[in-house]
VEXGUVO-261052 format. One record per residue (C-alpha): x, y, z; residue number from 1; residue in three letters. Coordinates in pm, whole numbers, plus 50000, padded with zeros to 5 digits. Layout:
BEGIN
+-------+-------+-------+-----+---------+
|     u |     v |     w | num | residuo |
+-------+-------+-------+-----+---------+
|     X |     Y |     Z | NUM |     ALA |
...
+-------+-------+-------+-----+---------+
END
This chain:
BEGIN
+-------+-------+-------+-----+---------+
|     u |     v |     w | num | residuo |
+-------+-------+-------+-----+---------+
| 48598 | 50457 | 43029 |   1 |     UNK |
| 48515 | 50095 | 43090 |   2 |     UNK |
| 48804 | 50062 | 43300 |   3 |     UNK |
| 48755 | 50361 | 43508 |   4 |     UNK |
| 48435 | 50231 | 43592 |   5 |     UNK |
| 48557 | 49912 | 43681 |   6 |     UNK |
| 48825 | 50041 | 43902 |   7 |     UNK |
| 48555 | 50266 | 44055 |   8 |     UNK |
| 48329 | 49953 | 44143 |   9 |     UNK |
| 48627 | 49792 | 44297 |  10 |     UNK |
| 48766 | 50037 | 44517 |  11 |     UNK |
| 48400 | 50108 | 44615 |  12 |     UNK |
| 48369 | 49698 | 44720 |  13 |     UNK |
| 48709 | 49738 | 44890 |  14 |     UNK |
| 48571 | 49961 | 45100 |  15 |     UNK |
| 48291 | 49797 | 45232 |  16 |     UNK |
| 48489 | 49495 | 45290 |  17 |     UNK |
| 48718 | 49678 | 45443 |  18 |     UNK |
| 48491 | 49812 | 45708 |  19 |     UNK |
| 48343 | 49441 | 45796 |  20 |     UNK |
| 48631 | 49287 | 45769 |  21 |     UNK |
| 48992 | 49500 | 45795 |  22 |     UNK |
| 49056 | 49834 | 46006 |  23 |     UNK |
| 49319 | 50013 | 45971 |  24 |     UNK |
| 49645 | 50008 | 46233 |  25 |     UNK |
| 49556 | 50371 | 46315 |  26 |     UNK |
| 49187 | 50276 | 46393 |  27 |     UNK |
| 49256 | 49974 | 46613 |  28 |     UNK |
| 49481 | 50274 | 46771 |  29 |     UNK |
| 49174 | 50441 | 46851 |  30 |     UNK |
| 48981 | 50154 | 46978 |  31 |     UNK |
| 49207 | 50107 | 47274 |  32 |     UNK |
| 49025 | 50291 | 47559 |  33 |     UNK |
| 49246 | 50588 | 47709 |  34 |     UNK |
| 49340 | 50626 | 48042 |  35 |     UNK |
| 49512 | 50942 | 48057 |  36 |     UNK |
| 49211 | 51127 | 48146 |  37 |     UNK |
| 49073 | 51174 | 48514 |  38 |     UNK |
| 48933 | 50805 | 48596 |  39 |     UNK |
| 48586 | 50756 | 48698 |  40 |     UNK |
| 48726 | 50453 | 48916 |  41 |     UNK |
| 48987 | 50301 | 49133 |  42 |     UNK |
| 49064 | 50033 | 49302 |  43 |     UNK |
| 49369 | 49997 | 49477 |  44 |     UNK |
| 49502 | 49617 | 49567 |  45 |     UNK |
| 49706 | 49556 | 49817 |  46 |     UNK |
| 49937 | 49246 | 49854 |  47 |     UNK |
| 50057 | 49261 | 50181 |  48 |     UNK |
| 50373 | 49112 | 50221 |  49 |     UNK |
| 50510 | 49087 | 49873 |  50 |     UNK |
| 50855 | 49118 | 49811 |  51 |     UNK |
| 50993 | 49335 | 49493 |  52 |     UNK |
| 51275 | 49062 | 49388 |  53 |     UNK |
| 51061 | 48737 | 49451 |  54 |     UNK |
| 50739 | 48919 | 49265 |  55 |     UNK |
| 51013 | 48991 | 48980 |  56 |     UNK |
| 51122 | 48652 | 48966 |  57 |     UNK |
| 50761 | 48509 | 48942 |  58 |     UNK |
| 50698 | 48715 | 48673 |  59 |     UNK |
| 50997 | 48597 | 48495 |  60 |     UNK |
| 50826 | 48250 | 48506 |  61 |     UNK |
| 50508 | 48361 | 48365 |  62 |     UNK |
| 50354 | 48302 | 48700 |  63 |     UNK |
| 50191 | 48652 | 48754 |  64 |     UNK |
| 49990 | 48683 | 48427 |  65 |     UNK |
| 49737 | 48936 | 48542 |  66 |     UNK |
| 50017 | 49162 | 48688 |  67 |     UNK |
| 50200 | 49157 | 48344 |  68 |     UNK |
| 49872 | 49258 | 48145 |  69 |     UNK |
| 49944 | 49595 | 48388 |  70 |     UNK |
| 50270 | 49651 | 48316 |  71 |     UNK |
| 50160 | 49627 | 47937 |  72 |     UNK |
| 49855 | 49854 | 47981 |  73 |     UNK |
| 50063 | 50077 | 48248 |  74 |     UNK |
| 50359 | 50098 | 48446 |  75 |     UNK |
| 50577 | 49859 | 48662 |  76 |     UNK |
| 50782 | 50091 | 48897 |  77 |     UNK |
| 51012 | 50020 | 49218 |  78 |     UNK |
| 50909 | 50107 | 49572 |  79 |     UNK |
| 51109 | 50195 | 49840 |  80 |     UNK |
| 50979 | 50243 | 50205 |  81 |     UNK |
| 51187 | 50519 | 50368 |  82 |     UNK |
| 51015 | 50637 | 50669 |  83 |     UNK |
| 50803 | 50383 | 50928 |  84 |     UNK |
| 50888 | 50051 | 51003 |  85 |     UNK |
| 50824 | 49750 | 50758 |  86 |     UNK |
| 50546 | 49643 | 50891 |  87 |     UNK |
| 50131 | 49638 | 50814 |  88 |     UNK |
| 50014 | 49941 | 51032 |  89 |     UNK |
| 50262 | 50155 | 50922 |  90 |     UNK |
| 50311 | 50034 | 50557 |  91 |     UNK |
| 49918 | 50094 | 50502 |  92 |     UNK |
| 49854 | 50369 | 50731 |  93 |     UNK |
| 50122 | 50581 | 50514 |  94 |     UNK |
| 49980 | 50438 | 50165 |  95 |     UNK |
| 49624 | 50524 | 50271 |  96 |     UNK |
| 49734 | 50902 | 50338 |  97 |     UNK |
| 50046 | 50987 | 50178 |  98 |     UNK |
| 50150 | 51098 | 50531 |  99 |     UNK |
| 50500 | 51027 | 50721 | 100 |     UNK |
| 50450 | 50880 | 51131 | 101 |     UNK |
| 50531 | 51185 | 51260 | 102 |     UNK |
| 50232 | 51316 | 51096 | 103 |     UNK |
| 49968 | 51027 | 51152 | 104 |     UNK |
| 50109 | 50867 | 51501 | 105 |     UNK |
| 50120 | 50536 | 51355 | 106 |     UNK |
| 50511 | 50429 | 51374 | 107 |     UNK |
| 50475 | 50048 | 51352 | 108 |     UNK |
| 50218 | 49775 | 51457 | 109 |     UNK |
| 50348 | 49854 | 51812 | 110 |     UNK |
| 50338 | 50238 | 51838 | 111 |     UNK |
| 50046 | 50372 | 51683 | 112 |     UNK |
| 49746 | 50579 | 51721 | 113 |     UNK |
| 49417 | 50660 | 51516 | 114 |     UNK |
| 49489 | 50832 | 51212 | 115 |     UNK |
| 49367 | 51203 | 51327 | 116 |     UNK |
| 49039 | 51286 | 51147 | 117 |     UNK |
| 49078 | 51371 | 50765 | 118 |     UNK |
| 49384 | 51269 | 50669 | 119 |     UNK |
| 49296 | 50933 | 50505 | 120 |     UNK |
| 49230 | 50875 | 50116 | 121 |     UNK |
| 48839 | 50772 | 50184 | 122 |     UNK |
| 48790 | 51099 | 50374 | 123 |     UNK |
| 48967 | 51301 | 50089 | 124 |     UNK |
| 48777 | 51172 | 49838 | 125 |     UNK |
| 48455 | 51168 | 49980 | 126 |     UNK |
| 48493 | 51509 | 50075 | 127 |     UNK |
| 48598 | 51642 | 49714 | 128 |     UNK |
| 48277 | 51431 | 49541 | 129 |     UNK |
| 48045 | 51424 | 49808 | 130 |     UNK |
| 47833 | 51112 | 49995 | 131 |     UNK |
| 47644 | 50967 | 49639 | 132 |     UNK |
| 48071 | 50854 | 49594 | 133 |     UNK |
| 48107 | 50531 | 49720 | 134 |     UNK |
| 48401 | 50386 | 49921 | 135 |     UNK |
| 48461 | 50088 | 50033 | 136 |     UNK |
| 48701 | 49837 | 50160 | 137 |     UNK |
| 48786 | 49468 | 50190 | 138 |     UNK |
| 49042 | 49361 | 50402 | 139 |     UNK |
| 49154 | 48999 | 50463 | 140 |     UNK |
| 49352 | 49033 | 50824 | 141 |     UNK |
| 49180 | 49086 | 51128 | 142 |     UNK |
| 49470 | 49223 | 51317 | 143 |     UNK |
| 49718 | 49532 | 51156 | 144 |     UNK |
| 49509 | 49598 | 50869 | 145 |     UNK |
| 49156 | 49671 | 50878 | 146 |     UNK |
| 49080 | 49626 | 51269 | 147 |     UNK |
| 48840 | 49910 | 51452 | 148 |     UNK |
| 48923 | 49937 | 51812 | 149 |     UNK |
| 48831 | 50261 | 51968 | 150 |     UNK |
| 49070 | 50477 | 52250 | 151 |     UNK |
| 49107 | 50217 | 52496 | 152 |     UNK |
| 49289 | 50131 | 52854 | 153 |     UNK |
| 49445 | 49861 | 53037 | 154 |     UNK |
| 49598 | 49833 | 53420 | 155 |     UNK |
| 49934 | 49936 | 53306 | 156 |     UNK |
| 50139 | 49635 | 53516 | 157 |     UNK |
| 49944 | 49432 | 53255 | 158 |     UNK |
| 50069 | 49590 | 52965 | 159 |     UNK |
| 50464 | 49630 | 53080 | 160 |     UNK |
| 50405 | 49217 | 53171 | 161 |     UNK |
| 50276 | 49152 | 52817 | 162 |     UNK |
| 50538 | 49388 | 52657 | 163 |     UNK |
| 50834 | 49179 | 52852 | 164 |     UNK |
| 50727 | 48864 | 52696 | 165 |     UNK |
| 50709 | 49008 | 52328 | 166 |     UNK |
| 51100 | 49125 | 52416 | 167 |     UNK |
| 51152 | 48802 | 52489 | 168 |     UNK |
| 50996 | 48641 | 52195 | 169 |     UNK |
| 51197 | 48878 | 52014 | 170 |     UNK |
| 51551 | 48809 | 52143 | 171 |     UNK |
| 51500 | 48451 | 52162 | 172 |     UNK |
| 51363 | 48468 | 51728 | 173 |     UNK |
| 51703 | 48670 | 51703 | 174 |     UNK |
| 51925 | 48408 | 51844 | 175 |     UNK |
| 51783 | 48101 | 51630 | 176 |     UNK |
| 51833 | 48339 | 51317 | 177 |     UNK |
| 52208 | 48445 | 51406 | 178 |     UNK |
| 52367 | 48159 | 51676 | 179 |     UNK |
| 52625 | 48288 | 51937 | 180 |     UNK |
| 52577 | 48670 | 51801 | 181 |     UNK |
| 52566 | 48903 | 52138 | 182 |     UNK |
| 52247 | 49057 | 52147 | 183 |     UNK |
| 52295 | 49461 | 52216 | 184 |     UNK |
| 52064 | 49623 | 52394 | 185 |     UNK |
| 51856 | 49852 | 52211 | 186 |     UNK |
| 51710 | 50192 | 52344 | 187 |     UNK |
| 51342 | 50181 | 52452 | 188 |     UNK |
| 51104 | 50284 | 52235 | 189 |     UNK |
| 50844 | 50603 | 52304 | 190 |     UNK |
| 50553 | 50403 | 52464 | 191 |     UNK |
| 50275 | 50413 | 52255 | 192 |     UNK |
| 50034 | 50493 | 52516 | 193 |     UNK |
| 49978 | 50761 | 52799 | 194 |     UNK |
| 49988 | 50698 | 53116 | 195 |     UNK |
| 49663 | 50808 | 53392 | 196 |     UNK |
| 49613 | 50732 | 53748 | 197 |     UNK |
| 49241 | 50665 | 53856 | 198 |     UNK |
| 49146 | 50561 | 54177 | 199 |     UNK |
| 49557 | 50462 | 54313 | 200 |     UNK |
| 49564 | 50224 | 53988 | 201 |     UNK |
| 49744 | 50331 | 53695 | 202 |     UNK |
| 49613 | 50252 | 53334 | 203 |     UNK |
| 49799 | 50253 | 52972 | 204 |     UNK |
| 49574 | 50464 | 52762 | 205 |     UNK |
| 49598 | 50368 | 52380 | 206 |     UNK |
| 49451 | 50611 | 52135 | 207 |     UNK |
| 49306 | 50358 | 51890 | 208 |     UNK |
| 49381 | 50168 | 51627 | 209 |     UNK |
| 49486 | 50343 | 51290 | 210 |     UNK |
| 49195 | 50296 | 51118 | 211 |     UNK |
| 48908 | 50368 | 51345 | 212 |     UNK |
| 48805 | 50721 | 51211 | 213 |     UNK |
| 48858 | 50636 | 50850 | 214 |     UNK |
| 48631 | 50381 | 50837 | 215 |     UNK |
| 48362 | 50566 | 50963 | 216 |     UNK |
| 48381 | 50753 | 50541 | 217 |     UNK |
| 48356 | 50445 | 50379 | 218 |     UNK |
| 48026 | 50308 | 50288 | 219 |     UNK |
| 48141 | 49979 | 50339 | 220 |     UNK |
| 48433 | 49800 | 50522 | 221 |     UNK |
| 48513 | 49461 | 50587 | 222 |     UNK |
| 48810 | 49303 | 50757 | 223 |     UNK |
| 48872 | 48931 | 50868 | 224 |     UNK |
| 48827 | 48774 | 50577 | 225 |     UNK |
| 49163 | 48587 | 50624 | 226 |     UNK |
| 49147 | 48397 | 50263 | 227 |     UNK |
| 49220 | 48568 | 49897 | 228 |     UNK |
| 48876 | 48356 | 49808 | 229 |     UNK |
| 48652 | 48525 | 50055 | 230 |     UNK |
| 48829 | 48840 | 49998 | 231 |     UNK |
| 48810 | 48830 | 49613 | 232 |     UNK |
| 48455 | 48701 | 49642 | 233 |     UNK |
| 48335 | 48988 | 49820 | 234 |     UNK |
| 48476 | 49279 | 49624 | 235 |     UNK |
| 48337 | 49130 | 49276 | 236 |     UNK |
| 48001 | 49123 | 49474 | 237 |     UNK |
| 48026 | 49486 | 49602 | 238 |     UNK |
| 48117 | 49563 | 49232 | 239 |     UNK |
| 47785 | 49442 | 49096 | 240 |     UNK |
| 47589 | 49626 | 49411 | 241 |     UNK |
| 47813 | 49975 | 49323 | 242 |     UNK |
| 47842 | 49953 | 48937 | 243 |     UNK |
| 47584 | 50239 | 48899 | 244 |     UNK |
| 47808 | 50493 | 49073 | 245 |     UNK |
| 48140 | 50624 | 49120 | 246 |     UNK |
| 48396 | 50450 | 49326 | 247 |     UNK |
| 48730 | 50388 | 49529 | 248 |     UNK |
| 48779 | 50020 | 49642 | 249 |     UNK |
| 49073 | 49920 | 49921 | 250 |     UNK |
| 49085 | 49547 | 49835 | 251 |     UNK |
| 49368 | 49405 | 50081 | 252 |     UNK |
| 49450 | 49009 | 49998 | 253 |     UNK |
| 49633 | 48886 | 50299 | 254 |     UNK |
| 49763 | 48534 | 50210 | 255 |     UNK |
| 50125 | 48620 | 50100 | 256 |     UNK |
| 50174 | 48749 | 50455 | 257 |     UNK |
| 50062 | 48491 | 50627 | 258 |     UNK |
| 50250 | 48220 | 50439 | 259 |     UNK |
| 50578 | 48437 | 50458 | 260 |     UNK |
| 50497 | 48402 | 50846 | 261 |     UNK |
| 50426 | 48057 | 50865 | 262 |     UNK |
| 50656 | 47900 | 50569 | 263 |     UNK |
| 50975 | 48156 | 50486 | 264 |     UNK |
| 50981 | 48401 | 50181 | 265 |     UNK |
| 51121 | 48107 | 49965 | 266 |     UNK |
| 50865 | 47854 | 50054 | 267 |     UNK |
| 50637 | 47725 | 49758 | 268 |     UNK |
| 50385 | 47834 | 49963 | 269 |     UNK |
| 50474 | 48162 | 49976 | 270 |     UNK |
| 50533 | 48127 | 49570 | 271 |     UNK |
| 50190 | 48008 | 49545 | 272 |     UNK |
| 50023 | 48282 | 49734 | 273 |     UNK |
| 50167 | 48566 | 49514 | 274 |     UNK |
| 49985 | 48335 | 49258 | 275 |     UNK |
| 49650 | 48371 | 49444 | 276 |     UNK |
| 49691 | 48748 | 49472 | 277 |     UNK |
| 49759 | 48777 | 49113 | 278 |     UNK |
| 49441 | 48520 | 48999 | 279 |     UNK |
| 49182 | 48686 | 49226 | 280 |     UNK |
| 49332 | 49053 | 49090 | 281 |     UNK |
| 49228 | 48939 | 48737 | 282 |     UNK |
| 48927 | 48759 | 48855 | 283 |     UNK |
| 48814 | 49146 | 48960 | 284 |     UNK |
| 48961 | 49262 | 48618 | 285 |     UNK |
| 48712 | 48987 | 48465 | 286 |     UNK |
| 48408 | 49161 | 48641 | 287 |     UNK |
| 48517 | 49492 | 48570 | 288 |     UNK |
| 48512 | 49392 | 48181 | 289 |     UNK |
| 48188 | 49221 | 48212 | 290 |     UNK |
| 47980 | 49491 | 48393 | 291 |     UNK |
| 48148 | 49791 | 48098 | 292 |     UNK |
| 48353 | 49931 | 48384 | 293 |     UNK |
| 48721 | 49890 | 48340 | 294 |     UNK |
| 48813 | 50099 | 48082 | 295 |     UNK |
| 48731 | 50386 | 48292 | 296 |     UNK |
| 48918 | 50190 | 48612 | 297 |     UNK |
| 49240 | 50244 | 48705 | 298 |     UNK |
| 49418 | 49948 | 48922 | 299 |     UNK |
| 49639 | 50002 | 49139 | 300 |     UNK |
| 49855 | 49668 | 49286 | 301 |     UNK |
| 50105 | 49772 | 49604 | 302 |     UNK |
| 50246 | 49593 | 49848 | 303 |     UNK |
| 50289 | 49767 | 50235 | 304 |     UNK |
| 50672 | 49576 | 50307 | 305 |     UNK |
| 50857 | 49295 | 50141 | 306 |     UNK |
| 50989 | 49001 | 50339 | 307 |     UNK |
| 51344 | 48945 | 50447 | 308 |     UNK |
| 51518 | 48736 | 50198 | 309 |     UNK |
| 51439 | 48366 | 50320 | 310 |     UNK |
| 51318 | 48460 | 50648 | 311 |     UNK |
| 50960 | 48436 | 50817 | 312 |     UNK |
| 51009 | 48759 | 50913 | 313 |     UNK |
| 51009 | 49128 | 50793 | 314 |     UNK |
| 51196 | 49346 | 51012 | 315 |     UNK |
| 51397 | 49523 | 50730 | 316 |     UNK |
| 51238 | 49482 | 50390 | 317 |     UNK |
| 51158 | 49800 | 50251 | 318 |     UNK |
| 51121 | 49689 | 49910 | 319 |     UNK |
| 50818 | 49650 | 49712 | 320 |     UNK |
| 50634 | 49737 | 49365 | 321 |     UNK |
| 50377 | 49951 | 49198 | 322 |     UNK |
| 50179 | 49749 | 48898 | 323 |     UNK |
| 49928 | 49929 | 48735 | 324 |     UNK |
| 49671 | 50004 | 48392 | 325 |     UNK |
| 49751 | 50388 | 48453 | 326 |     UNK |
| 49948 | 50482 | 48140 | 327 |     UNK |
| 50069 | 50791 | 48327 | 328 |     UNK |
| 50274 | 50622 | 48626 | 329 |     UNK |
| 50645 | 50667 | 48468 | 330 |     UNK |
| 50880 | 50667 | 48748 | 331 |     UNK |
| 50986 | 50470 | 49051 | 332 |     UNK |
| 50846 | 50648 | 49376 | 333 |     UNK |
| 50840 | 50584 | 49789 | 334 |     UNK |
| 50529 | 50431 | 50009 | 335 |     UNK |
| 50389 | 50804 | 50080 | 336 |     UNK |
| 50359 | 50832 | 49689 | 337 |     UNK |
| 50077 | 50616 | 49610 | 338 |     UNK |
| 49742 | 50791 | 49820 | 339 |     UNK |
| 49924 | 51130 | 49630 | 340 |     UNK |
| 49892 | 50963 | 49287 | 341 |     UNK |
| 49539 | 50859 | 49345 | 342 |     UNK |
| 49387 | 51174 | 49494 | 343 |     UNK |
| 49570 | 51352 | 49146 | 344 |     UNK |
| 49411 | 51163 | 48890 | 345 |     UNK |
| 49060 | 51182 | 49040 | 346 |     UNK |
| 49136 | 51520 | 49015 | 347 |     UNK |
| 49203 | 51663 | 49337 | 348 |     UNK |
| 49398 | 51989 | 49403 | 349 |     UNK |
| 49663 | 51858 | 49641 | 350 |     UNK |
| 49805 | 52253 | 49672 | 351 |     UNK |
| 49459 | 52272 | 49911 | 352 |     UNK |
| 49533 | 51978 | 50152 | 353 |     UNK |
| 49639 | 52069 | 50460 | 354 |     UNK |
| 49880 | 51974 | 50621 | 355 |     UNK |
| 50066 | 51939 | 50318 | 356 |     UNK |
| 50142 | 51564 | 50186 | 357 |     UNK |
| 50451 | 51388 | 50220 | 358 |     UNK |
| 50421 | 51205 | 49913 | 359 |     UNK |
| 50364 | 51352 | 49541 | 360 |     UNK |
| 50238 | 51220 | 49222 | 361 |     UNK |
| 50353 | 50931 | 49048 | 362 |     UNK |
| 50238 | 51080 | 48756 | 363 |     UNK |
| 50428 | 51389 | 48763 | 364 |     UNK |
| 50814 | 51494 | 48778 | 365 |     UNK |
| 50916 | 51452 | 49216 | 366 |     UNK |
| 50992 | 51757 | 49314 | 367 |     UNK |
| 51138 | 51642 | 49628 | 368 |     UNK |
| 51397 | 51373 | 49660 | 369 |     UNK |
| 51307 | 51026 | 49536 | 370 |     UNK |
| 51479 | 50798 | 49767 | 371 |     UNK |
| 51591 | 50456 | 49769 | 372 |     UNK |
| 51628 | 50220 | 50077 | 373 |     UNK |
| 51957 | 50132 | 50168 | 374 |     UNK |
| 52055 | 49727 | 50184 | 375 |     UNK |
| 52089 | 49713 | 50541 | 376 |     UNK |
| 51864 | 49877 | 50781 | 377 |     UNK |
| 51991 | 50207 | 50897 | 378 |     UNK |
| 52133 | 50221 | 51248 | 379 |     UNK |
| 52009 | 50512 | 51487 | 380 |     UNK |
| 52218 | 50772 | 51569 | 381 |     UNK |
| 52318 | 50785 | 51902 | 382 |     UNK |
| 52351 | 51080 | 52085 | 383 |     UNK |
| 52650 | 51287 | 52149 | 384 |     UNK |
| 52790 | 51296 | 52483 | 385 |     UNK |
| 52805 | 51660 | 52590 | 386 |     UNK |
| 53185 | 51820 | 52606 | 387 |     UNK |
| 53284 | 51855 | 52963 | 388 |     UNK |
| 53349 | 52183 | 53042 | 389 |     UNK |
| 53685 | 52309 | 53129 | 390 |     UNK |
| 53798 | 52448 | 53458 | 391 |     UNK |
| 53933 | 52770 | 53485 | 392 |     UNK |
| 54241 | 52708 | 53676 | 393 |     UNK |
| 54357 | 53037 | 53939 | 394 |     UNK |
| 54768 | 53119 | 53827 | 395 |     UNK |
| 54948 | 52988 | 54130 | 396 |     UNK |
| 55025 | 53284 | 54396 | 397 |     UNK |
| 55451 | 53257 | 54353 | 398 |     UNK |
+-------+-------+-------+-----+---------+
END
C-alpha cells in the first residue's frame, strides 16, 4: 500500500515538473503556428534582378539566412518567365496581376501601357475586403517599377530621334559583348504609342505608365527610394502605423538590379546586394515577430528577371525563385502564378474574375501547362512567304 502511494506521489510530481519544465514532442507540434489556413497578411518582396542559380549558390554559402528560414517554414520553388520580356515593367506588371501582355499592354519597359482598371492585385483585394483593408507599397526604383505618369504626348520627330539613339546604344552594347559578330537586323517592334495630328504637328501619344491606375487602390505608395535601407526602413514603419488592421504590402528592394547594371552578375557587389535584400527581408520578419503579427503573415520573396550569366545586362534571363513561410506552395510555377497564389489564400474565388487569369495557384495542382524557359532565348518566327500561284497555261493551237 505504502508503495502505491509512493508511486502515486511521484507520478503526481512528474507531472507538474513536467509541465514547467518538459513538453511533450507532440505539444511543441502544436505550438508551431499554422499557416495552412486563409492568412490575415501578406507581404510580397520583391528582389528585382535576382538570378535563380547565383541566389542558389549564395545560399549554399550560408549567405541568405533569412531566405533559408523560408524554405524551412515553406517552400523554395523554380520560376520560369515564359511570356513578356525580362525586364522590370513587364516582370512586375505580370506578377502584380497574374495577367499575360496581351492582356495588360505592358510588353517590356519599352512597349507598355497602364494596366486597364481592375486587373491589379491591390484592386482585387481591396475590392473582395473592402476600403478598412489596407494596401500599400514601397518601391525602391524611380523608373520601371513604381513610377506614376499619366497618358501623355510628345512631338513625334522627338520620340523617333530619341528611339534612334537607344538602337544605337543597343547595337554598339552588342558588339563589345560579341566582337566581329554581324549584327542582323531585327523586325521593328509595334510602337508603343498612337499616333495624332493637331494643328499640322504630329504627336506620339503614350497611354501611361503601368502602374498609374493601380496605385490610385493602395492606401499608400512610395517609389524612389533607390536604397534597401530607406526601403526597408519605411515598410517596418508602415507596419507599426497598419498593425491594427488587415494588410497586403508590395515591398520592392532595388539594389541587386542596380549593381547587376553597374558591376556584372558576378561582381561582389552584386553578391553583396542579394545579401542586403535578404538582411532587410528578416529585419521586416523581426518587426513582424515583435508587433504578434507574423504568424498570421505569409511572405512572399520573388524576383521579376534574373541577370544574364556574367553580364550587366538582362536581355534573356527568365529565371528566378519563389521563397516563402506558406507551407502550402509545393510546386515550381511561371511569373503569372504568383498574384494567382495570393488572391487564393486570402480567399478569393478566382472562378469570378473576369477576364479569366493567366496564372493559377501555387498552392494547388496546374491545370494548365507548367512551363519551363528554354536556355537560349526563343527566336521569332518569321513569316511564310505566300506560294506563288501557278499559271494556267492555254494547250498550244497545233
Amino acid at each position: 500500500m505504502k508503495r502505491l502511494v509512493w508511486w502515486t506521489m511521484a507520478l503526481a510530481l512528474v507531472g507538474l515538473l513536467g509541465g514547467r519544465f518538459w513538453t511533450p514532442a507532440w505539444a511543441e507540434e502544436a505550438k508551431k503556428p499554422s499557416r495552412e489556413g486563409p492568412p490575415r497578411n501578406i507581404i510580397l518582396i520583391g528582389w528585382d534582378g535576382a538570378q535563380r542559380n547565383h541566389v542558389m549558390e549564395c545560399l549554399q554559402r550560408g549567405e541568405l539566412p533569412t531566405l533559408k528560414r523560408l524554405q524551412q517554414e515553406g517552400a523554395l520553388v523554380n520560376i520560369d518567365v515564359i511570356t513578356g520580356a525580362t525586364d522590370t515593367k513587364a516582370g512586375w506588371t505580370q506578377i502584380l496581376t497574374g495577367y499575360h501582355p496581351t492582356v495588360t499592354g505592358v510588353f517590356s519597359n519599352g512597349r507598355f501601357r497602364d494596366v486597364p482598371e481592375g486587373l491589379s492585385v491591390f484592386e482585387r483585394l481591396k475590392k473582395h475586403f473592402g476600403q478598412d483593408f489596407v494596401c500599400a507599397a514601397v518601391i525602391g526604383k524611380s523608373g520601371h517599377c513604381g513610377e506614376i505618369r499619366p497618358p501623355w504626348k510628345k512631338p513625334l520627330e522627338e520620340v523617333q530621334k530619341q528611339q534612334e539613339k537607344a538602337e544605337k546604344r543597343k547595337a554598339k552594347q552588342a558588339a563589345q559583348e560579341q566582337p566581329g559578330a554581324q549584327a542582323k537586323p531585327k523586325p521593328k517592334a509595334k510602337p508603343e504609342y498612337r499616333i495624332v495630328e493637331e494643328n499640322g504637328v504630329q504627336y506620339a501619344v503614350f497611354e501611361g505608365s503601368p502602374y498609374y491606375t493601380m496605385h490610385k487602390s493602395c492606401d499608400v505608395w512610395e517609389y524612389g527610394l533607390m536604397l534597401d535601407e530607406k526601403v526597408g526602413t519605411r515598410a517596418i514603419e508602415l507596419l507599426e502605423k497598419y498593425k491594427d488592421k488587415p494588410f497586403f504590402f508590395f515591398v520592392h528592394f532595388a539594389e541587386v538590379d542596380h549593381s547587376g547594371h553597374k558591376h556584372g552578375e558576378n561582381s561582389a557587389e552584386y553578391n553583396a546586394a542579394l545579401i542586403s535584400n535578404d538582411k532587410w527581408t528578416g529585419k521586416i520578419i523581426e518587426k513582424l515577430e515583435q508587433l504578434g503579427l507574423y504568424d498570421k503573415t505569409l511572405i512572399y520573396v520573388t524576383a521579376d528577371h534574373g541577370f544574364d550569366e556574367g553580364k550587366t545586362s538582362h536581355s534573356y534571363a527568365p529565371y528566378v525563385f519563389l521563397g516563402t513561410n506558406d507551407p502550402l506552395v509545393r510546386r515550381d510555377g511561371m511569373r503569372q502564378d504568383i498574384t494567382p497564389t495570393i488572391l487564393a489564400r486570402f480567399g478569393v474565388d478566382l472562378s469570378k474574375l473576369q477576364p479569366p487569369l493567366d496564372g493559377e495557384p501555387l498552392t494547388q495542382p496546374a491545370t494548365k501547362p507548367v512551363l519551363k524557359a528554354p536556355e537560349t532565348k526563343p527566336q521569332a518566327e518569321k513569316p511564310k512567304p505566300k506560294a506563288k500561284a501557278k499559271r494556267k497555261t492555254q494547250p498550244v493551237a497545233p
